[in-house]
N, C-alpha and C positions, 0 to 999 in steps of 0.2 A: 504493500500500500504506500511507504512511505519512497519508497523506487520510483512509483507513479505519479505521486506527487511531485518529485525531483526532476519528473519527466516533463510534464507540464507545465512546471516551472519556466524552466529548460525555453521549451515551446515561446511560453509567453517573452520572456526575455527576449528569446531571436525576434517575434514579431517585434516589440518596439523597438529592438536595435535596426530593423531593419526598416521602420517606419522613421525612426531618427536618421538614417543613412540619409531615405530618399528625402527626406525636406530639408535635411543640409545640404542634398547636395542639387537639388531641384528648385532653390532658391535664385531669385532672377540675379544673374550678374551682370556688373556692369559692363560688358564687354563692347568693345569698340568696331566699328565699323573700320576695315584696312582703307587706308589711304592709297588711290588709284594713280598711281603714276606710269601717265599713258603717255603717246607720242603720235599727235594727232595731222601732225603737219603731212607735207606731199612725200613721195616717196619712202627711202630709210633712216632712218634716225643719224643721223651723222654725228663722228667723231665728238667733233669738237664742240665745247661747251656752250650749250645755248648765252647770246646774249640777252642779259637781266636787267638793258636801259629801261628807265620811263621817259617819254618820250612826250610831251605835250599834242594834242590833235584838239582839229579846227574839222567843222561838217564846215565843207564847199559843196557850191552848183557853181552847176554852166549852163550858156547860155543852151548850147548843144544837146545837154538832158535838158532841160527847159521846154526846148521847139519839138525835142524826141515826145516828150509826155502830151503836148496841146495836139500834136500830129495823132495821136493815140486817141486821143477825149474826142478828136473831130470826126474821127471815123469809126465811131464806139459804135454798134448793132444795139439797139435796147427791143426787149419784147414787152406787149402789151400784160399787164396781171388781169389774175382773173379778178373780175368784181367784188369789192368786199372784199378782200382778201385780207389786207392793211399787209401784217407780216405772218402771218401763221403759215405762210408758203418760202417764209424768207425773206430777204428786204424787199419791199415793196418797190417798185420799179419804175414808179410814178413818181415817187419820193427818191428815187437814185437820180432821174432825170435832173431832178433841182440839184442836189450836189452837184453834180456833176458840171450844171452852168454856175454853180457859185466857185468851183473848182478854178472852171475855167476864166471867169470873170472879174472874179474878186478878191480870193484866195492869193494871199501873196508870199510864196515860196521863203524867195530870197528875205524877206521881213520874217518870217519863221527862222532861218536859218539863224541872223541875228540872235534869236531869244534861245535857239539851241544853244547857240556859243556862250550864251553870259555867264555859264556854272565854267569851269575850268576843266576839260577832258584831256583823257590821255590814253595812250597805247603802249601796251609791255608784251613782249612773247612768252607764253607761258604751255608749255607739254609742246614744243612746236607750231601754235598760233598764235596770232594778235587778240591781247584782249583787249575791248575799249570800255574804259568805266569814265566816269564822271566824279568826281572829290573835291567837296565841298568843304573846306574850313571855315569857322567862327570866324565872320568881321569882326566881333569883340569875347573877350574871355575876363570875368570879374578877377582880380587879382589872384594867385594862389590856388585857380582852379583849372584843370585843364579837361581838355574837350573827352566827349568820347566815343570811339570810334563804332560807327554801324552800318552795318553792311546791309543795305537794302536790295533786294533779288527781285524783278517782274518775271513776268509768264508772257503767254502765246493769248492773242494777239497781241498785247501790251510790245512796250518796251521802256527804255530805259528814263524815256519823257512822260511816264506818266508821273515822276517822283519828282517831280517839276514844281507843283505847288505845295508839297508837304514839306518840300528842302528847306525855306526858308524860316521856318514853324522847327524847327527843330535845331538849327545851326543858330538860330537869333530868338533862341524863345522870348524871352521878357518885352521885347519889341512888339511880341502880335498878342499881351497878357498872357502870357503861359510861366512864366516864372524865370528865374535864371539860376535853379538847383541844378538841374544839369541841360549841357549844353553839348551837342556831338559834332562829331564833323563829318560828314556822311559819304559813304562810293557806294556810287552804283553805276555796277558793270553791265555790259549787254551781254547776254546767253549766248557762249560760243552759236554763230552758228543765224543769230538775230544782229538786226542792226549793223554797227559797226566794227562788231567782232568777231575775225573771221570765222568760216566754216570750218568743222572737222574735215579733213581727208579721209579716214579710214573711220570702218562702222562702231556700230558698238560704244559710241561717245553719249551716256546714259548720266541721270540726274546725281549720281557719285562721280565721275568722270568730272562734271562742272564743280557739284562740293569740291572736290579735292584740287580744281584748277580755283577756283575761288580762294581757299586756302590757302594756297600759294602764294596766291595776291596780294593779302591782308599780309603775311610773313612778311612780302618783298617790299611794303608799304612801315615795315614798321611796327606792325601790330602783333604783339605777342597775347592781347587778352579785348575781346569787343564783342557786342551786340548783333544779334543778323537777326533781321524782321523780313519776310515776305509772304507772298498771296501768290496763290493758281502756281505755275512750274516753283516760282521763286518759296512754296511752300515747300515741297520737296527736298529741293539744292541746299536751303537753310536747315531743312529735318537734316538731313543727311551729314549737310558739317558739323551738326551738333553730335552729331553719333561718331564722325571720324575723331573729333578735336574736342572732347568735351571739357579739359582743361583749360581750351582757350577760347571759347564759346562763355564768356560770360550768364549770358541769358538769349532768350529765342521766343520771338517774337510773332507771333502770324497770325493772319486774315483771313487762312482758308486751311481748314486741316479734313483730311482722310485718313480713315485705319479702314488697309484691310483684312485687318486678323482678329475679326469678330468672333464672340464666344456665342454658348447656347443661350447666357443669359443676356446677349445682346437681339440675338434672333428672336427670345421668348417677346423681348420689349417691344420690335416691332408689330408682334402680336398682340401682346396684352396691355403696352407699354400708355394704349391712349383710356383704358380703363384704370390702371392701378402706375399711375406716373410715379408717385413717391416712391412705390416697391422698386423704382428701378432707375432715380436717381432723376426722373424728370422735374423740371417745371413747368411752371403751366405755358410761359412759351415756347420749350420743347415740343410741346405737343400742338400748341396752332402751327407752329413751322413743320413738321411732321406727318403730323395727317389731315386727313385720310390717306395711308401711308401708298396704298397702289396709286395715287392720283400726284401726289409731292413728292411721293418718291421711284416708284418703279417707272409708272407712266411719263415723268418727267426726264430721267434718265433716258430711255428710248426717243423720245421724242428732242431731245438737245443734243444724244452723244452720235449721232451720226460724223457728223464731221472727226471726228476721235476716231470712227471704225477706219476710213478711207485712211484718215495719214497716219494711223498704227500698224496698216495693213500695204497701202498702194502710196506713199504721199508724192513721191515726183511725178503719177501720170496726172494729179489734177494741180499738183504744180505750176505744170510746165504754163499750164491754160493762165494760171494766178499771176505767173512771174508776165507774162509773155499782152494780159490787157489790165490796165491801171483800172477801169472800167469793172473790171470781175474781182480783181482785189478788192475793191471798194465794198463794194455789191458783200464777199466774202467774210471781209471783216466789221463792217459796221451789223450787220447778222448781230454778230456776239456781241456788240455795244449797247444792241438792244435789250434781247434779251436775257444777255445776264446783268443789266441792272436793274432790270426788273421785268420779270416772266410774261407780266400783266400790258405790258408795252408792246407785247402781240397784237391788244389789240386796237394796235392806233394806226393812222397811215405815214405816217411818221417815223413810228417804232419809238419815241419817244425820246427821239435819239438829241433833242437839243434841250429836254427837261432838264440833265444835268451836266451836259458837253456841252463847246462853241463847238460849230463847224469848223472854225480853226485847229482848233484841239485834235479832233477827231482826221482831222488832213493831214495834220502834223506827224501823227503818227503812224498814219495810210503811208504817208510818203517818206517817213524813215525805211518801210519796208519794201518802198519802190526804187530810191534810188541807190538803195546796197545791195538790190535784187536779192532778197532773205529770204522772201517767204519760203520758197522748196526746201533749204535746210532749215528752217524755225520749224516745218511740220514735220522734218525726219526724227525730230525730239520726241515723238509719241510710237513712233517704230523703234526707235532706241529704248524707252522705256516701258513699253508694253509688248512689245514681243515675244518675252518670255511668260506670258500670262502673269495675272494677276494673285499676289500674295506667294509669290514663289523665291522672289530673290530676298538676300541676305538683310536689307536695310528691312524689310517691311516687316521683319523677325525679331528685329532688337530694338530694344526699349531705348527711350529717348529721356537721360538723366539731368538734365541742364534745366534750371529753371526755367520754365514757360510759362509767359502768357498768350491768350486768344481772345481775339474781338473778330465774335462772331456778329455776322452781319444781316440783318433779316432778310436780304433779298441776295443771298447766295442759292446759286442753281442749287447746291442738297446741303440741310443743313445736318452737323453733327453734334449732337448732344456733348457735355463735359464728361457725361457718365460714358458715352462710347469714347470720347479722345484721350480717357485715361488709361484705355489700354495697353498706350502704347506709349503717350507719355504718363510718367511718372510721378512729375514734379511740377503741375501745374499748378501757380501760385497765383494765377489770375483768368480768370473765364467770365468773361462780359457780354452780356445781349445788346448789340450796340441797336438804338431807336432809329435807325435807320440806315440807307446805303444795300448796294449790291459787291457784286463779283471786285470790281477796279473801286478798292476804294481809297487807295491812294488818289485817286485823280477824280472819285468822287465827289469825300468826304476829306479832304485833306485834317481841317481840324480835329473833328471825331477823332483820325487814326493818332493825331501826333497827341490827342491829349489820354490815349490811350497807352501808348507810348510811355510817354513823361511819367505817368501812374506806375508801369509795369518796373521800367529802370531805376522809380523811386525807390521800389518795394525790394526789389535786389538788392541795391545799393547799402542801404539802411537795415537791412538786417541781413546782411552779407551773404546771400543765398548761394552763390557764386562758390563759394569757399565750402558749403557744406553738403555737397552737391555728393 
């Protein structure tokens, strides 16, 4: 009897040593995302050591693209829409018409150019390409304090001009009432590949590819310790350097976050989640952003991600069409201006595309991606990043330990609850329902985002979150 007992014993022991094994050893570690150090440039990597000038750059036109682009707009094809339509078919094409004479008539290139130039830009080669970022320092710094550096990342169709009216709100706060506790000095690079930095050469150049060319940047800039905030791609690039460099990622900042390594009790939530919110971490505006979940969430996905399937799957055959009429770019990209800042903007003839753009604005950045001819590599960024299907690679596996904030934005195409974005991040120290704004809302809402900002970097700072990461 007492053998038995001994045996039992025995038994019991092994199971909890062996339940104590697996939660020590099943506990999340912070493991790091590897640093990609690739060599994107033409041909083979050569010898000799890349040079690591910065190099100052200026956006030029000519008269020659100038007369190329109105040659193009004058001999555009437009087809009739069907009636009523406004945008539910895409840009309405009654309302492309008028751009396209405000384009051609009023629109003043070379005066944008001007307003491009006033930040200070530059170009450095970094894995074998040019990058071009724009780096804004403090006109003023209050005695004994120094700036801090932030890496601000855009997406597709964005670029590097949407950061255009938030720059000034954050490098001069106390100028526009924001305070003068802290002050940064801000780069933002264009996405290998967008704008004016050039393309990858070889495949395979995915949103760790850019984190870790980003990386590099901020190092060759000086920065051993900063800030990175972005939205749409520039969410990822930032996720990702936060995973490679979490040392020197201060905090991590963004406007549009996805997990996609949902659990059962995040599946159970889209079921049950609009009946028993509290059970599963909602609020109540969780759930007006959320459902009825087939209609804001599945139905919506199908009916926006089209453009995603073609350039995750095909992107130079409808490319070549995009690069090749200023006209179908147009058409292409103001689509997304519309409705991802608001869904509802479908149903205007309009697309409601001047409620919170100038038509300036909105050219401005049409023709960053006409006269560096980007668009066919800006959309090969989604066959880079999604070709390997979705929740398969390394980054989308490992936890994100850097202090985070989100300012989540009511009229983002899907919205993510805190209780789903802690999945994956960790350490989220701020999660805001911002009263308004969509998808771009740097170029939205500029204030909202920088006083969301100032809030996030306060709360790091001040109780050193950085350090206990």
């Amino acid at each position: 009897c007492s053998s038995l007992a001994g045996i039992m014993l025995l038994e019991v022991l092994l199971v909890l040593g062996t339940l104590l094994i697996y939660f020590f050893f099943s506990k999340k570690k912070e493991e790091t995302l590897p640093f990609k150090d690739g060599w994107w440039g033409r041909g083979q990597k050569p010898e000799t050591t890349e040079d690591s000038s910065v190099r100052p750059f200026k956006v030029e036109t000519t008269e020659e693209e100038l007369s190329d682009l109105f040659r193009r707009l004058d001999q555009a094809r437009f087809t009739e829409p069907l009636e009523n339509s406004c945008f539910h078919y895409g840009t309405n094409l009654v309302h492309l018409r008028k751009v396209v004479s405000y384009w051609k008539n009023q629109f003043n290139w070379k005066k944008q150019v001007e307003v491009l130039n006033k930040y200070p830009q530059f170009k450095t080669k970094i894995q074998g390409i040019e990058i071009h970022f724009v780096h804004v320092k403090p006109p003023h710094l209050p005695e004994g304090q120094a700036a801090k550096p932030l890496l601000m990342v855009h997406g597709w169709p964005g670029s590097f001009y949407e950061f255009y009216k938030i720059i000034p709100l954050l490098t001069d706060p106390a100028s526009h009432g924001l305070g003068d506790e802290h002050i940064f000095e801000v780069i933002c690079p264009s996405i290998p590949g967008y704008g004016f930095s050039e393309a990858p050469h070889k495949k395979d150049f995915d949103s760790v590819s850019a984190a870790s060319v980003f990386y590099e940047l901020m190092l060759r800039l000086g920065f051993n310790e900063f800030y990175t905030q972005g939205g749409d791609w520039g969410w990822l690039i930032c996720t990702n350097l936060a995973q490679i460099a979490p040392n020197h990622v201060k905090g991590l900042h963004l406007n549009m976050v996805s997990v996609s390594k949902l659990g059962l009790t995040q599946l159970l939530s889209i079921l049950l989640g609009r009946y028993f919110p509290r059970l599963f971490g909602f609020q109540d505006e969780d759930v007006r952003r959320m459902f009825p979940f087939l209609k804001k969430g599945l139905y919506r996905i199908l009916s926006e991600s089209g453009y995603a399937h073609i350039q995750a799957t095909k992107p130079d055959t409808v490319g070549c069409g995009l690069n090749d009429s200023p006209v179908g770019l147009a058409a292409y990209i103001l689509e997304k201006f519309s409705s991802w800042t608001d869904i509802e903007f479908q149903d205007l003839e309009d697309g409601g595309l001047e409620r919170k753009f100038s038509l300036d604005d909105l050219l401005t950045n049409i023709m960053i991606y006409w006269v560096s001819g980007c668009i066919v590599s800006s959309m090969r960024f989604y066959k880079e990043n999604l070709q390997k299907g979705i929740g398969r690679q390394k980054h989308e596996k490992l936890s994100v330990w850097v202090p985070t904030g989100i300012a989540s934005f009511p009229n983002e195409i899907l919205h993510t609850p805190q209780a789903w974005a802690k999945k994956q991040y960790t350490n989220i120290i701020s999660f805001h329902l911002m009263p308004r704004g969509g998808h771009f809302a740097a170029f939205e809402e500029p204030e909202l985002l920088a006083k969301d900002i100032l809030q996030f970097v306060d709360k790091v700072e001040k109780e050193q979150l950085w350090k206990k990461k």
